[in-house]
C-alpha positions as CSV (number, residue, x, y, z in Angstrom):
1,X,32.9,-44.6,-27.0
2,X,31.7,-42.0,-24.9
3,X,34.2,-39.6,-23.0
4,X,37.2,-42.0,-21.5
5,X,38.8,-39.1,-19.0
6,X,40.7,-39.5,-15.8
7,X,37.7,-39.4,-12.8
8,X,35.3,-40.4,-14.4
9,X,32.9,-43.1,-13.1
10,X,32.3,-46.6,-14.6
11,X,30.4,-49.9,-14.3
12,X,32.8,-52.8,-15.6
13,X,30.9,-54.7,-17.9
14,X,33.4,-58.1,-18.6
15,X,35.3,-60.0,-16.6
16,X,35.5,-61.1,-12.5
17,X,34.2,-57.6,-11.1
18,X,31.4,-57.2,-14.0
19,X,28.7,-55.0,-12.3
20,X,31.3,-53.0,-10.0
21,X,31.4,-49.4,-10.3
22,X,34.7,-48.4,-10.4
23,X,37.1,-45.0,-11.3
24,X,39.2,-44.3,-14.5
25,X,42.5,-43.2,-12.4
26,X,44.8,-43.2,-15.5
27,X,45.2,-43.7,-19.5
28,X,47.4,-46.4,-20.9
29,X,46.9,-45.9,-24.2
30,X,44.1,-45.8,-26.6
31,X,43.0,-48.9,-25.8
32,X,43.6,-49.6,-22.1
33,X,43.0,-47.5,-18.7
34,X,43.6,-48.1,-15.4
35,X,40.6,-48.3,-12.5
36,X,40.1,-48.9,-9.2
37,X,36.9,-49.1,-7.0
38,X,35.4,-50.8,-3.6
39,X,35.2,-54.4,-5.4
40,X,37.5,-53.6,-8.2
41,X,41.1,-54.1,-8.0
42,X,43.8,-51.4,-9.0
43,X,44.1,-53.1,-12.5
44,X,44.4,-52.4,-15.9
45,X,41.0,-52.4,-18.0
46,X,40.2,-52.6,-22.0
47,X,38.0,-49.5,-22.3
48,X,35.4,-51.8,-24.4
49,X,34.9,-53.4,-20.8
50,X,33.8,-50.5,-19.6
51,X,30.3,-48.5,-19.3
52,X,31.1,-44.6,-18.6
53,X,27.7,-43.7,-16.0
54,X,25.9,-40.1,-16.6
55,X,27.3,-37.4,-14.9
């Protein structure tokens, strides 16, 4: 998976809020991170659910 770092911007992929862009604001562990965005809730995330956009 491409680089999972705290900031960096992502598209949820699974779930409710598949489609939302959303923020990595913290690591779990090596297989969960916490996001938040405009339509994503402060939540936990599997990082396999997750698209990491171009910077």
């Amino acid at each position: 998976m491409a680089s999972i770092e705290v900031g960096r911007k992502c598209i949820k992929t699974a779930g409710r809020e598949a489609g939302q862009e959303c923020e990595i604001v913290a690591i779990i562990d090596e297989n969960y991170v916490e996001v938040k965005g405009d339509g994503v809730k402060n939540r936990r995330c599997n990082i396999q659910h997750l698209e990491p956009l171009a910077e």
